[in-house]
DRENLUM-382885 format. One record per residue: residue number from 1; residue in three letters; chain; x, y, z of N, C-alpha, C, O in turn. Coordinates in Angstrom, 2 decimals. Example, Ala and Ser with C-alpha at 12.3 -4.5 7.8 and 13.67 -1.06 7.14 Angstrom:
<pts>
1, Ala, A, 13.19, -5.69, 7.80, 12.30, -4.50, 7.80, 13.20, -3.30, 7.80, 14.24, -3.32, 8.46
2, Ser, A, 12.85, -2.25, 7.08, 13.67, -1.06, 7.14, 12.90, 0.03, 7.87, 13.41, 1.14, 8.04
</pts>
This chain:
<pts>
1, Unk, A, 63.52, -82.77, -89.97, 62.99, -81.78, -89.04, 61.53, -81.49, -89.34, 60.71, -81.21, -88.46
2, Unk, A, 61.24, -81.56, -90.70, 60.00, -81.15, -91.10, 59.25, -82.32, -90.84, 58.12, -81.83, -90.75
3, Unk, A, 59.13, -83.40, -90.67, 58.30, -84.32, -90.56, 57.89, -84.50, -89.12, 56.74, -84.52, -88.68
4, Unk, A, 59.24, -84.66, -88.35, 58.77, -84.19, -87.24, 58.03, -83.43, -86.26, 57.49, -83.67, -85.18
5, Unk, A, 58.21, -82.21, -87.16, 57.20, -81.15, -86.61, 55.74, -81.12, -86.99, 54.91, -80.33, -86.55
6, Unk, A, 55.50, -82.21, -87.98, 54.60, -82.42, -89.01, 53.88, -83.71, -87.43, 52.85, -83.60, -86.76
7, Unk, A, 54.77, -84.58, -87.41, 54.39, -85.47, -86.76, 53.45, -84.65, -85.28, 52.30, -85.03, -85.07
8, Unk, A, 54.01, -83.71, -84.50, 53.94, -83.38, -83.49, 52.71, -82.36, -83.84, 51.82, -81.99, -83.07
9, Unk, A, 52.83, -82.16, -84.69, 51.13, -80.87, -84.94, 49.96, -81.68, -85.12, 48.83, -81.25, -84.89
10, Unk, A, 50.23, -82.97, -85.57, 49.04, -84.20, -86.00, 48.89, -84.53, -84.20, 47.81, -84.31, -83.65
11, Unk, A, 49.92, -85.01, -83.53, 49.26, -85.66, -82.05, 48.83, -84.18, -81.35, 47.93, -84.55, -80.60
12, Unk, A, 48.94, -82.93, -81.19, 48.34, -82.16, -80.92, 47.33, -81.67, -81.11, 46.60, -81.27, -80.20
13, Unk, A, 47.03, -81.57, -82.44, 45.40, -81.57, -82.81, 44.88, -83.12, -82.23, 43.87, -83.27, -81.54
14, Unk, A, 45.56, -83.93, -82.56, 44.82, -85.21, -82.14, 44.37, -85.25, -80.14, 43.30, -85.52, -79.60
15, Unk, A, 45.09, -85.03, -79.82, 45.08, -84.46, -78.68, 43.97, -83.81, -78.03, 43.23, -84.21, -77.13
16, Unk, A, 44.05, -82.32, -78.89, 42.89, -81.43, -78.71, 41.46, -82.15, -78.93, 40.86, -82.55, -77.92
17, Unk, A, 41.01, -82.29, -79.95, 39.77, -83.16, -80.26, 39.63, -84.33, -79.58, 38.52, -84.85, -79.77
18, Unk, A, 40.30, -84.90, -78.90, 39.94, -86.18, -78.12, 39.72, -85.79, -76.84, 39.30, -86.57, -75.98
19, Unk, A, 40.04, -84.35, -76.58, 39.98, -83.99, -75.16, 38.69, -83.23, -75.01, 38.11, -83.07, -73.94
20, Unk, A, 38.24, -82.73, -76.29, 36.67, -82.05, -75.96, 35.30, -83.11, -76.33, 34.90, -83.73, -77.32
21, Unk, A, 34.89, -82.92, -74.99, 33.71, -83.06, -74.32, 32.22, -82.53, -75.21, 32.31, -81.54, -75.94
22, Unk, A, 31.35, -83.01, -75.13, 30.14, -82.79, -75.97, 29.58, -82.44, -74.74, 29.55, -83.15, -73.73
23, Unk, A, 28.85, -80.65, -74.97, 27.78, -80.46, -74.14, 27.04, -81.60, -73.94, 27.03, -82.56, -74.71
24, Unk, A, 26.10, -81.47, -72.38, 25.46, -82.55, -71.91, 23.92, -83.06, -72.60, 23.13, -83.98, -72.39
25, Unk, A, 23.99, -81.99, -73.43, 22.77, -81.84, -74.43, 22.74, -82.78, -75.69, 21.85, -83.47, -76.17
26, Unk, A, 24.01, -82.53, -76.02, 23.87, -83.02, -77.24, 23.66, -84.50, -77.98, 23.66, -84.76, -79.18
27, Unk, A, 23.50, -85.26, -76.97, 22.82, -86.52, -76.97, 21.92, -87.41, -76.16, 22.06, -87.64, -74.96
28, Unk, A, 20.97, -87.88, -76.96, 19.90, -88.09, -76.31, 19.69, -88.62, -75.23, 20.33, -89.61, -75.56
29, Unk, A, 19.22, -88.98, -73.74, 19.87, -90.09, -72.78, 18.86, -91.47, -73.27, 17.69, -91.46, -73.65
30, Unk, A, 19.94, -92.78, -73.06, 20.04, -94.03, -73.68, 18.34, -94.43, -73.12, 17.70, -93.88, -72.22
31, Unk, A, 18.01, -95.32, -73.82, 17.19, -96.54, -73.75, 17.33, -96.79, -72.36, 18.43, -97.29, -72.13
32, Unk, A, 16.45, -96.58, -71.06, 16.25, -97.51, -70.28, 15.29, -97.87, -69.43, 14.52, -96.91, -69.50
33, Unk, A, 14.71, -98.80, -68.50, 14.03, -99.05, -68.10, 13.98, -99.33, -66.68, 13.10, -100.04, -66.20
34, Unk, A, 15.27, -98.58, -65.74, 15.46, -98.81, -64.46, 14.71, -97.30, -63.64, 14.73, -97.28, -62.41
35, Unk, A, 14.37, -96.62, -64.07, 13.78, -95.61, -63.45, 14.40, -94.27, -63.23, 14.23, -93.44, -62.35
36, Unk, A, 15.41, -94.32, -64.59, 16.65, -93.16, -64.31, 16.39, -91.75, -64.05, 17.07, -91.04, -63.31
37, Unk, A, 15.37, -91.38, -64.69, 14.12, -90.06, -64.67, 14.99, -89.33, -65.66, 15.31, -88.15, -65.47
38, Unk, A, 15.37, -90.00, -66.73, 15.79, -89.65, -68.11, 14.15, -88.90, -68.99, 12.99, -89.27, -68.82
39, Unk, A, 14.62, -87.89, -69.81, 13.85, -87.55, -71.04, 14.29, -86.98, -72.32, 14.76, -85.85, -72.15
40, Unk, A, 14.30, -87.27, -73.27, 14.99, -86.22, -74.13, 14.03, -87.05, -75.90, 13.78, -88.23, -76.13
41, Unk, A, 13.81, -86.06, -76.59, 13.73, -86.15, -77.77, 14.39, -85.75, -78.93, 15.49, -85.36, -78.55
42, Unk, A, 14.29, -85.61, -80.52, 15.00, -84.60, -81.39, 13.53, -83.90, -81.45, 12.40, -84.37, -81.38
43, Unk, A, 14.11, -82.35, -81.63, 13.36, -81.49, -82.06, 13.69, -80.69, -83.39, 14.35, -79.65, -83.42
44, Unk, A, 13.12, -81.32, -84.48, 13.97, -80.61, -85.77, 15.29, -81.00, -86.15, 16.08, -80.45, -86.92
45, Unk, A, 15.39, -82.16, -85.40, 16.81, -82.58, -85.47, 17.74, -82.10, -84.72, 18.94, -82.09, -85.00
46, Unk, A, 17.10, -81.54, -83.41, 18.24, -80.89, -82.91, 17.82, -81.73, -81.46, 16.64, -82.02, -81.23
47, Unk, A, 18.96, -82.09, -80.51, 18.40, -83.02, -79.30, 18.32, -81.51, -78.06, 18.97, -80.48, -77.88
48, Unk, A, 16.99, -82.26, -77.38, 15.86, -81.41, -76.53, 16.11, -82.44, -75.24, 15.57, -83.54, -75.21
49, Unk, A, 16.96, -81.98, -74.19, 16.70, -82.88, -72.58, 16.38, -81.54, -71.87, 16.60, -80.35, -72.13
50, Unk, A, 15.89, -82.09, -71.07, 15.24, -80.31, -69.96, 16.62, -80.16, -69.31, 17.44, -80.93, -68.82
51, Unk, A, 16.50, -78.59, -69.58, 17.19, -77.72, -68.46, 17.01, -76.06, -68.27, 16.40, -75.26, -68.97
52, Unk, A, 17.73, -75.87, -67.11, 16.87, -74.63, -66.59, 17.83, -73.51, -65.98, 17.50, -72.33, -65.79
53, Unk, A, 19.53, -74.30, -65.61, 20.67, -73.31, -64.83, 19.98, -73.58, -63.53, 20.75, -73.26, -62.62
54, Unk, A, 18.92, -74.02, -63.09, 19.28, -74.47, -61.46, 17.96, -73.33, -61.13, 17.52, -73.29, -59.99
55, Unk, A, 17.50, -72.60, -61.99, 16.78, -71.56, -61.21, 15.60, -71.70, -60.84, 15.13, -71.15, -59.84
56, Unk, A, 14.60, -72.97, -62.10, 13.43, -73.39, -61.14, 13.40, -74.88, -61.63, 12.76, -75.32, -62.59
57, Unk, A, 14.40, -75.70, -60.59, 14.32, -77.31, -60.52, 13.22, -77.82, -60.88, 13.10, -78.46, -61.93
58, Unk, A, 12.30, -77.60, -60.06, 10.88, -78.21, -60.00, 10.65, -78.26, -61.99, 10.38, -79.20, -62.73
59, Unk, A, 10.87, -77.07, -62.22, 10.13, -77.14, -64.15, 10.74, -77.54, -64.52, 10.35, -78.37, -65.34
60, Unk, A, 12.48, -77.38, -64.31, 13.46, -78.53, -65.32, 13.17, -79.88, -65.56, 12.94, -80.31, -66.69
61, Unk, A, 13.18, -80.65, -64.40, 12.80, -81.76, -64.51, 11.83, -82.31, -64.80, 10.76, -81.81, -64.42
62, Unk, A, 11.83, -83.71, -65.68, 10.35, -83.97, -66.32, 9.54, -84.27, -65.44, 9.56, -85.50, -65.45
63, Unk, A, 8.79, -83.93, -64.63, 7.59, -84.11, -64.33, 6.52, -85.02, -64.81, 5.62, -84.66, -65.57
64, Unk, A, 6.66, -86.17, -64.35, 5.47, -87.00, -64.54, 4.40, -87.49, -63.78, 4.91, -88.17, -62.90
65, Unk, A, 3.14, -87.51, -63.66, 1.73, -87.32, -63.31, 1.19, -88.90, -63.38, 1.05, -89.14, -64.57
66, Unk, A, 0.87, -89.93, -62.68, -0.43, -90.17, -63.41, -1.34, -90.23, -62.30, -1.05, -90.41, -61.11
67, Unk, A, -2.64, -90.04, -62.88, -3.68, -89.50, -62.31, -4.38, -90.71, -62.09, -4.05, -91.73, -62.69
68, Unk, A, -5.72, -90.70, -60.93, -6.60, -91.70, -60.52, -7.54, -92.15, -61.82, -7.92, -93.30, -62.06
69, Unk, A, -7.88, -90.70, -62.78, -8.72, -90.66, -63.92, -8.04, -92.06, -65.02, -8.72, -92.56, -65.91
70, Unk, A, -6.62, -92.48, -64.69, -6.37, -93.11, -65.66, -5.39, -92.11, -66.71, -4.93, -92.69, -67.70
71, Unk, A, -5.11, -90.84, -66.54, -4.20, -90.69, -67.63, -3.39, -89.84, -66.79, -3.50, -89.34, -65.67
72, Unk, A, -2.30, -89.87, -67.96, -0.47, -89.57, -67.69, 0.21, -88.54, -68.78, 0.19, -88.43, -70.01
73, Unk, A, 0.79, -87.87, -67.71, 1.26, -86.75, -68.50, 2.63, -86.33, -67.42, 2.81, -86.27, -66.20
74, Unk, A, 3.62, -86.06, -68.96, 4.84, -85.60, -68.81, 5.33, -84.44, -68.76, 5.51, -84.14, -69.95
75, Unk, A, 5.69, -83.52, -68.08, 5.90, -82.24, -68.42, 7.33, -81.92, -68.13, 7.82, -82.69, -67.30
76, Unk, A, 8.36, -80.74, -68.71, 9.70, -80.15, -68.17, 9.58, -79.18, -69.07, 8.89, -79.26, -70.09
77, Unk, A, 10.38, -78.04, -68.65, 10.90, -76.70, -69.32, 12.81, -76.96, -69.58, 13.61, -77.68, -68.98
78, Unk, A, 13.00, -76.01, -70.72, 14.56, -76.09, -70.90, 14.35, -74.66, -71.17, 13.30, -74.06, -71.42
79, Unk, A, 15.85, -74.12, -71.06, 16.43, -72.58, -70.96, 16.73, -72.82, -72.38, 17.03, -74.01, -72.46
80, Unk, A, 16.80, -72.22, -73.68, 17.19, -71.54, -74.38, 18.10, -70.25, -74.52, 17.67, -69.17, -74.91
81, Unk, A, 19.62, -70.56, -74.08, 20.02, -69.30, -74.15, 20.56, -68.19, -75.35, 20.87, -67.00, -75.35
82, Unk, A, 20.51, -69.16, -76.24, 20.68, -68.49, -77.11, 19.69, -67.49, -78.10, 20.15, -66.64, -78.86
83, Unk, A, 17.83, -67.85, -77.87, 17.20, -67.03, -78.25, 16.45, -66.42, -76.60, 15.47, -65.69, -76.55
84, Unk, A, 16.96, -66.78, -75.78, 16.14, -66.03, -74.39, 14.94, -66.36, -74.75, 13.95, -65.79, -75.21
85, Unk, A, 15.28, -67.46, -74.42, 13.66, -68.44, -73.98, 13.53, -69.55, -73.09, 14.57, -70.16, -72.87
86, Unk, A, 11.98, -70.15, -72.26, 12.12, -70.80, -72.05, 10.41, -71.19, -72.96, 9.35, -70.70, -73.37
87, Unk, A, 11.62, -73.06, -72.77, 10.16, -74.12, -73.65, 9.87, -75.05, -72.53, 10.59, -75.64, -71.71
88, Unk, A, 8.15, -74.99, -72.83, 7.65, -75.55, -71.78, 7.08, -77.41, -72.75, 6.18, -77.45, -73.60
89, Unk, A, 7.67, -78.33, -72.42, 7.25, -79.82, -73.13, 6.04, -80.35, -72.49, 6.45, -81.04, -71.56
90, Unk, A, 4.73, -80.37, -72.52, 4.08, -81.24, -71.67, 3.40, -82.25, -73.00, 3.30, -81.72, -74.11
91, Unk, A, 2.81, -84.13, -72.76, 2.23, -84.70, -73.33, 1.68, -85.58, -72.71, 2.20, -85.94, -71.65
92, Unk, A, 0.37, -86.27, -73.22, -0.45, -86.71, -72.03, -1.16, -88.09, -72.51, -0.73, -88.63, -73.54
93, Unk, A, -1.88, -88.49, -72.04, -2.26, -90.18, -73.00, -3.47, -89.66, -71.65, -3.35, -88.95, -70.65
94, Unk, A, -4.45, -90.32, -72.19, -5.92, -90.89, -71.49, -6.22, -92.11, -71.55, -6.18, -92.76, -72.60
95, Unk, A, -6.57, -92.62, -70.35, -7.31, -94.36, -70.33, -5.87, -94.79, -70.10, -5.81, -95.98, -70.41
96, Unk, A, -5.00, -94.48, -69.80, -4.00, -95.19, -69.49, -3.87, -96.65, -68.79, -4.25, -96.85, -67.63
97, Unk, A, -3.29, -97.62, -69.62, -3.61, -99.40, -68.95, -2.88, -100.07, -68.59, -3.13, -100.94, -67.75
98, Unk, A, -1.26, -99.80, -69.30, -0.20, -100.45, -68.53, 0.69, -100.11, -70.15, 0.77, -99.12, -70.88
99, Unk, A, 1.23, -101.46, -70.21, 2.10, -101.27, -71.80, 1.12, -101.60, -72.64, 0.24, -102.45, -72.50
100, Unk, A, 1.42, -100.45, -74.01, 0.66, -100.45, -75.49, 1.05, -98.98, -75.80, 1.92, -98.21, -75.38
101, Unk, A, -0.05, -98.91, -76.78, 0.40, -97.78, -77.77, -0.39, -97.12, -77.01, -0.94, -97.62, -76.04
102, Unk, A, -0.58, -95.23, -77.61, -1.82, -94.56, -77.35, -1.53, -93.56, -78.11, -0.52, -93.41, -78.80
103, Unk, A, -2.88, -92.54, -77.93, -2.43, -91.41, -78.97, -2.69, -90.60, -78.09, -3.51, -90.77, -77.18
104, Unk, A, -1.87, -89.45, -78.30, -1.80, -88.44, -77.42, -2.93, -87.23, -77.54, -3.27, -86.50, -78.47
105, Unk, A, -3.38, -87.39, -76.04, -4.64, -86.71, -76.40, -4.41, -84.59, -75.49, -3.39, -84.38, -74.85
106, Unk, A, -4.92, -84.03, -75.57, -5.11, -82.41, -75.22, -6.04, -82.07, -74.28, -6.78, -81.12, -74.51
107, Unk, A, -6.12, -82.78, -73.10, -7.03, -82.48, -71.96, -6.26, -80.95, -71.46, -6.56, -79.79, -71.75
108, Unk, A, -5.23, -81.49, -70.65, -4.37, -80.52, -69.89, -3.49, -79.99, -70.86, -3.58, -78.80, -71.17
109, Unk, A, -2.66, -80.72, -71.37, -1.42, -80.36, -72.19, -1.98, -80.07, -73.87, -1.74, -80.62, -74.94
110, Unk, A, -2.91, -78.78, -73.41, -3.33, -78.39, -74.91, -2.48, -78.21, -76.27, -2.71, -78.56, -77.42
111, Unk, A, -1.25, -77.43, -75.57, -0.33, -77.01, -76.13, 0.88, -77.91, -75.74, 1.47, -77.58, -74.71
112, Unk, A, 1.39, -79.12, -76.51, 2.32, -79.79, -76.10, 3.83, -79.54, -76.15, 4.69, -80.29, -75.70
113, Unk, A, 4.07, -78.08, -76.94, 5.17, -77.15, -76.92, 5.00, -75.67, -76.83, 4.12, -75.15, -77.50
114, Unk, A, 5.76, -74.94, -76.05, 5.48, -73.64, -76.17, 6.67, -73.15, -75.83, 7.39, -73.68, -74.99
115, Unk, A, 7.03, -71.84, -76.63, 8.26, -70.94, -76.51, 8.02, -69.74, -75.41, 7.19, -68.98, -75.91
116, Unk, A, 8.32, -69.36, -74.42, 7.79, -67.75, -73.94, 9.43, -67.01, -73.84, 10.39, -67.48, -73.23
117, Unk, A, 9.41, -66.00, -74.46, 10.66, -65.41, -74.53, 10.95, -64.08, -73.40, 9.97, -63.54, -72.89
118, Unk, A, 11.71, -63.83, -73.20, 12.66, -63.00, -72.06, 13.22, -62.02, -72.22, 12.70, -61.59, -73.24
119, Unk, A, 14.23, -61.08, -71.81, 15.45, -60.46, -71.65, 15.08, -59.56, -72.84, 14.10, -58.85, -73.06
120, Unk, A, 16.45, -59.91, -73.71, 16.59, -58.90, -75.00, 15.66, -59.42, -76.46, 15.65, -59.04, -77.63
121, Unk, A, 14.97, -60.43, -75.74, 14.38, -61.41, -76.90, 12.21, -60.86, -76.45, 11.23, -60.91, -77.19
122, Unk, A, 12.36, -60.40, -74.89, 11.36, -60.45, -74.57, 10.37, -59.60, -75.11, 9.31, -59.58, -74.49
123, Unk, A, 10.45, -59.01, -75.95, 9.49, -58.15, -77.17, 8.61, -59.64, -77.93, 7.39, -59.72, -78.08
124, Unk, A, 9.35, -60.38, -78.20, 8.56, -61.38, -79.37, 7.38, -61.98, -78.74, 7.26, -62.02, -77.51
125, Unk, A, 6.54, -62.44, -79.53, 5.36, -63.30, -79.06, 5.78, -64.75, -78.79, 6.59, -65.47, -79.38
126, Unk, A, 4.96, -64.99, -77.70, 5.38, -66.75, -77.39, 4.17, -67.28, -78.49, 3.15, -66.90, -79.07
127, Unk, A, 5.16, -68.58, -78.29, 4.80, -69.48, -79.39, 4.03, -70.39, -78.71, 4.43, -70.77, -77.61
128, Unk, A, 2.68, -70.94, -79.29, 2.30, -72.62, -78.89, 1.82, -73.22, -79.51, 0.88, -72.74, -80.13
129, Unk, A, 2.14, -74.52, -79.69, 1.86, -75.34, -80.70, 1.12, -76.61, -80.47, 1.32, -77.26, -79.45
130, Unk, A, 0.32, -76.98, -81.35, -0.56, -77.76, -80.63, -0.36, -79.15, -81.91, 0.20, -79.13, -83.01
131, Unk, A, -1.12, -80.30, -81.12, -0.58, -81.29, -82.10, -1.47, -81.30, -83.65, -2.58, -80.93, -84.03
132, Unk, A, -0.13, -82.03, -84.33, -1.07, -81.86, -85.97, -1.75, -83.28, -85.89, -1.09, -84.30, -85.71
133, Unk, A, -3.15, -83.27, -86.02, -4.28, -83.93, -85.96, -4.21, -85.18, -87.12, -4.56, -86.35, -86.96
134, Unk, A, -3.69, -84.60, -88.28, -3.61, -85.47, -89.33, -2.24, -86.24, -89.94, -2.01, -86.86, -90.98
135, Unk, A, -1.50, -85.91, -88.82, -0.40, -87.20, -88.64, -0.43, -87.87, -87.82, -1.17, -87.48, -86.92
136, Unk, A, 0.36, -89.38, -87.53, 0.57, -89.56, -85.98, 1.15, -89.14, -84.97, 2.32, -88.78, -85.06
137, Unk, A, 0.38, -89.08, -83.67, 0.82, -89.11, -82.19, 0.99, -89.75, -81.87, -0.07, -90.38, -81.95
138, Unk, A, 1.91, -90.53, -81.26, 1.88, -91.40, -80.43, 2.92, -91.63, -79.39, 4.13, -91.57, -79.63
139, Unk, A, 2.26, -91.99, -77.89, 3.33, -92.82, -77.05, 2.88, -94.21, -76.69, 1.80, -94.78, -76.49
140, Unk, A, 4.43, -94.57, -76.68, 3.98, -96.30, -76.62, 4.53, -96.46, -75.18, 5.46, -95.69, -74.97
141, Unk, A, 4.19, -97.29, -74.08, 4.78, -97.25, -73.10, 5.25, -98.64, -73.13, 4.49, -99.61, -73.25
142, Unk, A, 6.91, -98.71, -73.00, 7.28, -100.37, -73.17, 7.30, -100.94, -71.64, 7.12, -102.14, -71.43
143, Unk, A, 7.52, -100.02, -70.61, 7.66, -100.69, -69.39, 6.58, -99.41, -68.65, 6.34, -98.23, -68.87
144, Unk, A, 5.96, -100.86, -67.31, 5.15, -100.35, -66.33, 5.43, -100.96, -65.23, 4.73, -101.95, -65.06
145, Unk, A, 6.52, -100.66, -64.01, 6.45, -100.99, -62.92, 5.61, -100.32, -62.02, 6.11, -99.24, -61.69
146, Unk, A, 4.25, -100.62, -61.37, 3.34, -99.78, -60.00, 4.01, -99.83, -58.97, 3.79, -99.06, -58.04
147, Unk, A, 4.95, -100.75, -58.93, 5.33, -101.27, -57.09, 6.35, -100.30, -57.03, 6.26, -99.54, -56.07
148, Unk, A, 7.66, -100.03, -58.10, 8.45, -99.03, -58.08, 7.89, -97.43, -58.45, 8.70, -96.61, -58.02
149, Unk, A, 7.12, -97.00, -58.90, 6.50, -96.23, -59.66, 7.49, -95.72, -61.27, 7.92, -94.64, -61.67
150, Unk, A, 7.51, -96.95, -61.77, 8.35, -96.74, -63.17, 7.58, -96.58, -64.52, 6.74, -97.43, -64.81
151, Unk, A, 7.74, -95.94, -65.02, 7.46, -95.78, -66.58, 8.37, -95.28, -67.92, 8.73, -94.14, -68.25
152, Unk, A, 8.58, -96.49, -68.52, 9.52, -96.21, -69.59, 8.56, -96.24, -70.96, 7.43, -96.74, -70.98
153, Unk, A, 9.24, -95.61, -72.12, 8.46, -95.73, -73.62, 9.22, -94.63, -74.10, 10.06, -93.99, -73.47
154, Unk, A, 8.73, -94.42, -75.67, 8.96, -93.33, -76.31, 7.62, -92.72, -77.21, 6.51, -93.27, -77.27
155, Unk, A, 7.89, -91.84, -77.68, 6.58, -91.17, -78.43, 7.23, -90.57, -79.88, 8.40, -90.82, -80.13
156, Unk, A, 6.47, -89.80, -80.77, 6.88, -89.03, -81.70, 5.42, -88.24, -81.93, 4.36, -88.84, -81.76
157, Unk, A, 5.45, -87.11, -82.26, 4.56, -86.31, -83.29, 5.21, -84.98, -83.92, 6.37, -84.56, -83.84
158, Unk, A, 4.37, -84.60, -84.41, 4.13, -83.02, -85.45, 3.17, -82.13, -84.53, 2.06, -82.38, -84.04
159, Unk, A, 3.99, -80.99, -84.47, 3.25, -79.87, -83.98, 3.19, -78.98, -84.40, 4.33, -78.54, -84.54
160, Unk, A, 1.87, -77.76, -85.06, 1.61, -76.72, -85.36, 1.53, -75.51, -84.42, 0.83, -75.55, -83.41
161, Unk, A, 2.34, -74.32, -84.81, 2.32, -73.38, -83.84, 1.06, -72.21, -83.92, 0.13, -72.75, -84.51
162, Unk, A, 0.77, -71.05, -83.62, -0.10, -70.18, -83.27, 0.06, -69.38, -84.81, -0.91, -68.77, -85.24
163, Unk, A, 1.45, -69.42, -85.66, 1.76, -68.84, -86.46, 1.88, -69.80, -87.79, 2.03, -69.39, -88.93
164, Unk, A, 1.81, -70.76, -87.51, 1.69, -71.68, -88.36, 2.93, -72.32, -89.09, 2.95, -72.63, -90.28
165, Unk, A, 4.40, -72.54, -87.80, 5.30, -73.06, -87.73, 5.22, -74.53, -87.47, 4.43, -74.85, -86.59
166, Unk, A, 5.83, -75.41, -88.02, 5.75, -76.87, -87.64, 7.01, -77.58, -87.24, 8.09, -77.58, -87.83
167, Unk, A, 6.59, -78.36, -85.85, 8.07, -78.48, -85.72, 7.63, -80.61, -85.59, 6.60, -81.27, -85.58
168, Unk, A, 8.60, -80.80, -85.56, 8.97, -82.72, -85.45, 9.63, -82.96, -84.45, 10.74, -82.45, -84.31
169, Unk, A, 9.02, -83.90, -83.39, 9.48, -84.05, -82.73, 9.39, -85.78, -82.73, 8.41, -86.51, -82.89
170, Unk, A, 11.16, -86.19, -82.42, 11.32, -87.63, -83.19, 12.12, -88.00, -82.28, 12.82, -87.25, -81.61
171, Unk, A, 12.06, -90.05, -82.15, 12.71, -90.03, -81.42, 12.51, -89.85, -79.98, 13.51, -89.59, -79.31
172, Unk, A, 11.48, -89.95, -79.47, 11.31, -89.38, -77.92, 11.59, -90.45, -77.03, 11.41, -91.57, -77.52
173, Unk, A, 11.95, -90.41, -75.93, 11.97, -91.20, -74.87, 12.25, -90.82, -73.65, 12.86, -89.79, -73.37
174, Unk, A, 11.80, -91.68, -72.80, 11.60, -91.16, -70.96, 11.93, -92.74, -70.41, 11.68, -93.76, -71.05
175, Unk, A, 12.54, -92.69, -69.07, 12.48, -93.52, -68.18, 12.34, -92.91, -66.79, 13.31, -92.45, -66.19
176, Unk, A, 10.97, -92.90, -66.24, 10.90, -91.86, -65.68, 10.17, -92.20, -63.80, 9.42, -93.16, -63.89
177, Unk, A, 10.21, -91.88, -62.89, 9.79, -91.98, -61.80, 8.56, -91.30, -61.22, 8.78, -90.22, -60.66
178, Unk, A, 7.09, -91.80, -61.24, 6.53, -91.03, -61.56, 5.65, -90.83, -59.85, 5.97, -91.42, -58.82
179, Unk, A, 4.38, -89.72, -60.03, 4.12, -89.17, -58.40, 2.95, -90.17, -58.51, 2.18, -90.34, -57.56
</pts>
């Protein structure tokens, strides 16, 4: 009797855990190069894809730019609900040529992370962080379709905040549809 019941508490937990689902967050979206309008990085080790609850689409989604000047820049906001915040991601490359490396430069996207807080959180100071100069930046862009308007790659840097917080951001990547 006892084993049995032993048996039946093992496929029930087994059960349970095979049946939960990983927030849509919690992993990065894959490697690709078809124009999925994917973005997501680690931030501190923790995975960062934009989102917003639907309330302003336009900022959720990554937003990508490139300009007549030759450079390209990515931007999206995500909701933080657990500290009542939102973070605004923008990063940008100049001289932009097709595929290669570049280093990310601070025309527009001075501040390539920023916290602004809300609600019961909205007393605190927003945060912005700008890139650390004496590590690397970089995005590499592995794919450039013009005829589709596609751009795939990934990036990584270090960012210093207003307070002198540093965060890592690793791991980045976009496949993205751009204006």
């Amino acid at each position: 009797m006892r084993e049995g019941l032993l048996v039946i508490c093992i496929v029930v937990v087994g059960v349970i855990f095979s049946c939960r689902k990983n927030p849509p967050d919690s992993v990065l979206p894959p490697i690709t190069k078809t124009g999925e309008h994917t973005l997501g990085f680690f931030l501190n080790n923790q995975t960062w894809v934009p989102y917003d609850r639907g309330n302003h689409e336009v900022f959720e989604l990554p937003k990508p730019q490139l300009e007549e000047d030759g450079s390209f820049k990515i931007s999206a906001t995500r909701i933080d609900e657990d500290e009542s915040c939102r973070n605004w991601f923008c990063i940008e490359i100049s001289n932009f040529d097709g595929i290669g490396e570049y280093q990310l430069s601070s025309n527009e996207c001075t501040s390539p992370y920023q916290s602004f807080y809300y609600g019961y959180h909205g007393n605190r100071a927003a945060k912005y962080y700008e890139i650390d100069d004496s590590k690397p930046h970089i995005m590499e862009v592995t794919f450039f379709d013009p005829k589709h308007k596609i751009i795939a790659g990934n990036f990584e840097f270090d960012a210093i905040s207003n307070i002198k917080d540093t965060i890592r951001i690793r791991s980045g990547r976009f496949d993205l549809v751009y204006e």
